[in-house]
VMD Tcl script that draws the C-alpha trace (Angstrom):
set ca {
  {119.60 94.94 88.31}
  {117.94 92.72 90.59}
  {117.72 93.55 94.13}
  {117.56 90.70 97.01}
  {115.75 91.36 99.82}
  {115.77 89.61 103.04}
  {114.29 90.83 106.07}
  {115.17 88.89 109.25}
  {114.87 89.32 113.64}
  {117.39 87.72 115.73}
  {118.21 85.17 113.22}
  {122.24 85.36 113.62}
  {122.70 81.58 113.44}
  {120.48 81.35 110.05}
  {121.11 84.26 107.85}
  {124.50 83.84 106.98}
  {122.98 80.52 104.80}
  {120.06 81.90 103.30}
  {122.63 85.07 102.05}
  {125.04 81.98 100.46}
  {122.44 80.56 98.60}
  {121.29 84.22 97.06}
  {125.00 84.46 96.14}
  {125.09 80.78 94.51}
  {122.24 81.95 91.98}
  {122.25 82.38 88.21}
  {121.23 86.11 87.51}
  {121.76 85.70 83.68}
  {122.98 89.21 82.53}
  {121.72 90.83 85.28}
  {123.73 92.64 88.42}
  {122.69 91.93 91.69}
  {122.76 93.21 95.22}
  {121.61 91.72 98.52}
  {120.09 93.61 101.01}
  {119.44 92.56 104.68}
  {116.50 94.24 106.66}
  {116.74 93.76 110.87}
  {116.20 95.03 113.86}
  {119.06 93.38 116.05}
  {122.94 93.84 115.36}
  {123.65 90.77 115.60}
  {121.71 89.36 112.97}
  {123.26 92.30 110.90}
  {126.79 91.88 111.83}
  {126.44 88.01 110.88}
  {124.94 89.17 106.99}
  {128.23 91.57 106.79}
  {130.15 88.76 107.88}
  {128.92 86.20 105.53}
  {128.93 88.58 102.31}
  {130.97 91.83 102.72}
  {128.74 93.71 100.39}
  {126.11 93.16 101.70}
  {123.24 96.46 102.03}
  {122.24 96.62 105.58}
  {119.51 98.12 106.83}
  {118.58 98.52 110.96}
  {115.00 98.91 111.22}
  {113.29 100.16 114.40}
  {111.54 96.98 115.54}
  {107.89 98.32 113.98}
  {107.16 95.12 111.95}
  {108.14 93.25 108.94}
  {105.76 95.32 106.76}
  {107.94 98.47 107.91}
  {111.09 96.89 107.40}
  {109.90 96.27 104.16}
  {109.49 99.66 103.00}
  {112.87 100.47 104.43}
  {114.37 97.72 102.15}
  {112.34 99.12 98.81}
  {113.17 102.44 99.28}
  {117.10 101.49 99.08}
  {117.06 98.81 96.70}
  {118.25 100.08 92.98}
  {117.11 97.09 90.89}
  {114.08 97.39 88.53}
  {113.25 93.66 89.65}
  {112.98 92.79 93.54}
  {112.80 89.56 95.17}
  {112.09 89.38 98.87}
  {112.77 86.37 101.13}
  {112.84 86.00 104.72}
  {116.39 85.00 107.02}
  {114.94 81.49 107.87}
  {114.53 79.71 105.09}
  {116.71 77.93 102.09}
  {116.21 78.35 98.75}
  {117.00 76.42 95.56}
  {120.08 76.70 93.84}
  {117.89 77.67 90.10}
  {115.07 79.55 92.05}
  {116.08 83.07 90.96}
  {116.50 81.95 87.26}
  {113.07 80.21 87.56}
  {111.11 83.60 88.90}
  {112.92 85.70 86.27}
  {112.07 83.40 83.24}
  {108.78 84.52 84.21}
  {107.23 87.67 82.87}
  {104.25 88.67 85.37}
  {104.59 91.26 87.49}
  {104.57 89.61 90.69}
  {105.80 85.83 90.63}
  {105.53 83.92 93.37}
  {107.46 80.60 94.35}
  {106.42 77.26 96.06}
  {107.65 76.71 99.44}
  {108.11 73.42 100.37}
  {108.56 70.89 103.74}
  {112.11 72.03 105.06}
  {113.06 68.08 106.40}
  {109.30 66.16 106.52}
  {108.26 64.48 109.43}
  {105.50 61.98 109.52}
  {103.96 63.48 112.82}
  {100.71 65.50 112.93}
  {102.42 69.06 111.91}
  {104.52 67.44 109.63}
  {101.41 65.93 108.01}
  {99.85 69.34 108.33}
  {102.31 71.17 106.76}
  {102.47 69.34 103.65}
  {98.39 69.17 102.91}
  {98.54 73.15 103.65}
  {101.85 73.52 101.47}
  {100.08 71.10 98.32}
  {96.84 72.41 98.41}
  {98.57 75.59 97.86}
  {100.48 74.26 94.69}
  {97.45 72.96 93.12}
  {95.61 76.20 93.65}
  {98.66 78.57 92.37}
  {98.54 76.05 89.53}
  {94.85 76.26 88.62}
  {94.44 79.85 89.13}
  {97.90 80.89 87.02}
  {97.10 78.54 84.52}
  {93.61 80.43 84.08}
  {95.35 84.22 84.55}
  {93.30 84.28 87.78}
  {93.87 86.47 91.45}
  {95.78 83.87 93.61}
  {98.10 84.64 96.73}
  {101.96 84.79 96.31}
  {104.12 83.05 98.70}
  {105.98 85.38 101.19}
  {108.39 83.16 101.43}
  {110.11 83.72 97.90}
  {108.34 85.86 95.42}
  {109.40 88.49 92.68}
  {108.05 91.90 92.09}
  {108.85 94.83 89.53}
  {109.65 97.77 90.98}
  {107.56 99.86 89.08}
  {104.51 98.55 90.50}
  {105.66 99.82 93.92}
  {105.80 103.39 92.55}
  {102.96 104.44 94.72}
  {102.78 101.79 97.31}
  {103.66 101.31 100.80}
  {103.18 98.23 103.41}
  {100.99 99.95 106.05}
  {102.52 99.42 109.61}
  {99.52 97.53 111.04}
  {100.11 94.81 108.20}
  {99.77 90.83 109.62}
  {100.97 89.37 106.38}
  {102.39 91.49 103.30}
  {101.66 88.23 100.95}
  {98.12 88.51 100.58}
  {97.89 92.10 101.12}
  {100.70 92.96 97.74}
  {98.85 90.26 96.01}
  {95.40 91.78 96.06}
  {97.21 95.64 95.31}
  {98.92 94.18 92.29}
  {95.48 92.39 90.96}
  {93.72 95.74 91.65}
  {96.26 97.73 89.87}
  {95.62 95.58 86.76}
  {98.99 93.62 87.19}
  {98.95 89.76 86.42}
  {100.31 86.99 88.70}
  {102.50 84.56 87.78}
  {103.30 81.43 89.48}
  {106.93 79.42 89.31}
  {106.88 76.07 91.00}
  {110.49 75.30 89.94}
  {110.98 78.19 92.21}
  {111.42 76.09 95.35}
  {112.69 77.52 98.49}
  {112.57 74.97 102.15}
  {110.25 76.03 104.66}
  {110.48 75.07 108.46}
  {106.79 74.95 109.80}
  {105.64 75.27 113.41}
  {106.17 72.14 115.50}
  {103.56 73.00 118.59}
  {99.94 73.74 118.25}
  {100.66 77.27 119.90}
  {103.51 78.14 117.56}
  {100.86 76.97 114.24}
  {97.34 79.16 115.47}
  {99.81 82.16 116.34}
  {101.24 81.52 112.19}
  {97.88 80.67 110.58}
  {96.10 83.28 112.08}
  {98.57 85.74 110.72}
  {98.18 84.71 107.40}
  {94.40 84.31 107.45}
  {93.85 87.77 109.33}
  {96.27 89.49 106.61}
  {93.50 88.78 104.01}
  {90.89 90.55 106.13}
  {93.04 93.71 106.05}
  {92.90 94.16 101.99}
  {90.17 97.57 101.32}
  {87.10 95.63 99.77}
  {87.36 97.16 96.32}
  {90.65 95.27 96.09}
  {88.72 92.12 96.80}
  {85.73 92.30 94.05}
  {85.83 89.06 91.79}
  {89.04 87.66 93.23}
  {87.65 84.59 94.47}
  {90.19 85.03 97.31}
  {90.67 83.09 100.41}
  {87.52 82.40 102.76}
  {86.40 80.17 105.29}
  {83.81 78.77 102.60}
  {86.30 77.98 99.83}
  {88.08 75.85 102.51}
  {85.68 74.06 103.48}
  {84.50 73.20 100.24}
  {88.42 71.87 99.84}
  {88.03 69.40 102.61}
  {86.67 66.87 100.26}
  {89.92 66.87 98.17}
  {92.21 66.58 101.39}
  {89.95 63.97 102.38}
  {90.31 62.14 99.10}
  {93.83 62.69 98.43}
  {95.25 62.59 102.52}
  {92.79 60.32 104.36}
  {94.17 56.83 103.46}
  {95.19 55.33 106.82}
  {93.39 55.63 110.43}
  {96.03 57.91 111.35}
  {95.66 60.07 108.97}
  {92.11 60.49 108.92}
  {92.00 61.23 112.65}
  {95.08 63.79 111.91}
  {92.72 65.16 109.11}
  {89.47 65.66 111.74}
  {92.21 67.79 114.24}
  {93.13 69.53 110.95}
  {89.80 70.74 110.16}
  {88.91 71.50 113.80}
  {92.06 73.54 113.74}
  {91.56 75.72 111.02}
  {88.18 76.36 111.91}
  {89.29 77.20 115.42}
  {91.57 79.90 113.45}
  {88.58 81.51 111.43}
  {86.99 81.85 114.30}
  {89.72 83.54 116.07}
  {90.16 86.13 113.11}
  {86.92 86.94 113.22}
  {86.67 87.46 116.63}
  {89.89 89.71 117.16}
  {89.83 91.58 113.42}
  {86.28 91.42 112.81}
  {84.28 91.91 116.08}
  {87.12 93.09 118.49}
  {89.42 94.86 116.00}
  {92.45 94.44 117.46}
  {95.54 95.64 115.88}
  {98.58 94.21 114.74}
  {100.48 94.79 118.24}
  {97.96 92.69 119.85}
  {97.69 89.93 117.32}
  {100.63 88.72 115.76}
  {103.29 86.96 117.99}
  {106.69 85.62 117.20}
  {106.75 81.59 116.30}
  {109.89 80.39 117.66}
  {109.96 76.79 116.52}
  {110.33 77.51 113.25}
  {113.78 79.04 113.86}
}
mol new
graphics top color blue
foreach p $ca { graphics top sphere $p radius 0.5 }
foreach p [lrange $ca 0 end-1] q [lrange $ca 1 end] { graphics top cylinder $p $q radius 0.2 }
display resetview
């Protein structure tokens, strides 16, 4: 069986969608069940309504990461596949993650409706540079980051693992457990599922430095010979944005902001995690204009 996870927070108006698509999938030979992970009613009245059977599961407002466990602990499939109540994913994606045969696969988000703006412009360099990294590293059987957007995991690697509560990001955090464990990543880019990104500089340095605090979180010994993510490895990237992105004035004055933004978000992480260490309660915030 393959169980469908979704957690979602007051996203009423959205999950109803993101449940139809799960339903629309081809699961081979496989059964299937959907289960919906939230805090608010009305977000789980709206999953009942849109697929009567439907597992729902009321968390207590403690944090996706929580949720999460919730969600594992009910779900009966050998094979789970989480994805969150805001997004859209492909009509082949599930096939596409289980034709693959690691044990945690992850897909490629991608631009939900691209703008040619600066976060638009953003999105997509952050969103490709991704791709061509899950492609390098998977093509070498090498430690990567899944997407927590849409990824696949067996169960049986959970068997004696839990999210802890504090958690920024469970992405980066399951991806370094599963490469300690001796599991192997995989890496399906015809597993595409539509991403909205943040559309105010607020809304993208409260997102970014979620994601680049969650690596900071991983125990050490989970970290040796990973190559994982670090200020230094993205800087040494620049050059390849520049090459690739940089082909009008536009651009290459959206490309300086870019830099000075992510840098601006290091520097944050370090200074909350690192120096301050600050917990999850303080640090991560809700982005609303990705709703």
């Amino acid at each position: 069986m393959v169980s469908i996870i979704i957690t979602a927070k007051e996203e009423a108006r959205t999950i109803g969608r993101v449940i139809l698509a799960f339903l629309k999938q081809d699961y081979g030979s496989n059964d299937f069940e959907v289960i919906v992970v939230a805090p608010d009613k009305e977000t789980l009245a709206a999953a009942k309504c849109a697929y009567g059977e439907v597992k729902t599961i009321q968390d207590e407002n403690m944090g996706k990461p929580a949720a999460l466990n919730l969600a594992i602990k009910e779900a009966k499939g050998e094979t789970l596949v989480f994805s969150d109540g805001d997004v859209e994913v492909a009509g082949s994606a599930v096939k596409e993650l289980l034709s693959c045969r690691e044990d945690l696969v992850s897909g490629r988000p991608i631009i939900w409706a691209e703008k040619d703006d600066l976060y638009g412009f953003w999105q997509k360099i952050l969103f490709d540079m991704a791709h061509r990294l899950r492609i390098k590293k998977s093509g070498q059987g090498q430690y990567f980051p899944v997407s927590g957007y849409l990824f696949l995991i067996k169960k049986e690697m959970l068997n004696n693992f839990t999210f802890p509560e504090g958690l920024l990001a469970e992405d980066e955090y399951l991806s370094y457990y599963v490469w300690s464990q001796g599991g192997k990543i995989g890496y399906q880019p015809k597993a595409e599922v539509s991403v909205r990104g943040p559309r105010n500089f607020s809304d993208w340095v409260k997102q970014k430095t979620r994601t680049v605090g969650a690596g900071f979180q991983a125990p050490k010994k989970w970290k040796k010979r990973t190559g994982g993510r670090s200020f230094w490895f993205e800087a040494r990237e620049a050059w390849v944005m520049w090459r690739d992105y940089g082909d009008s004035f536009r651009r290459t004055v959206w490309l300086w902001f870019l830099f000075l933004a992510r840098f601006y978000v290091w520097l944050l992480v370090l200074v909350k995690i690192r120096l301050l260490g600050q917990s999850r309660a303080k640090i991560w915030q809700r982005v609303e204009s990705t709703k």
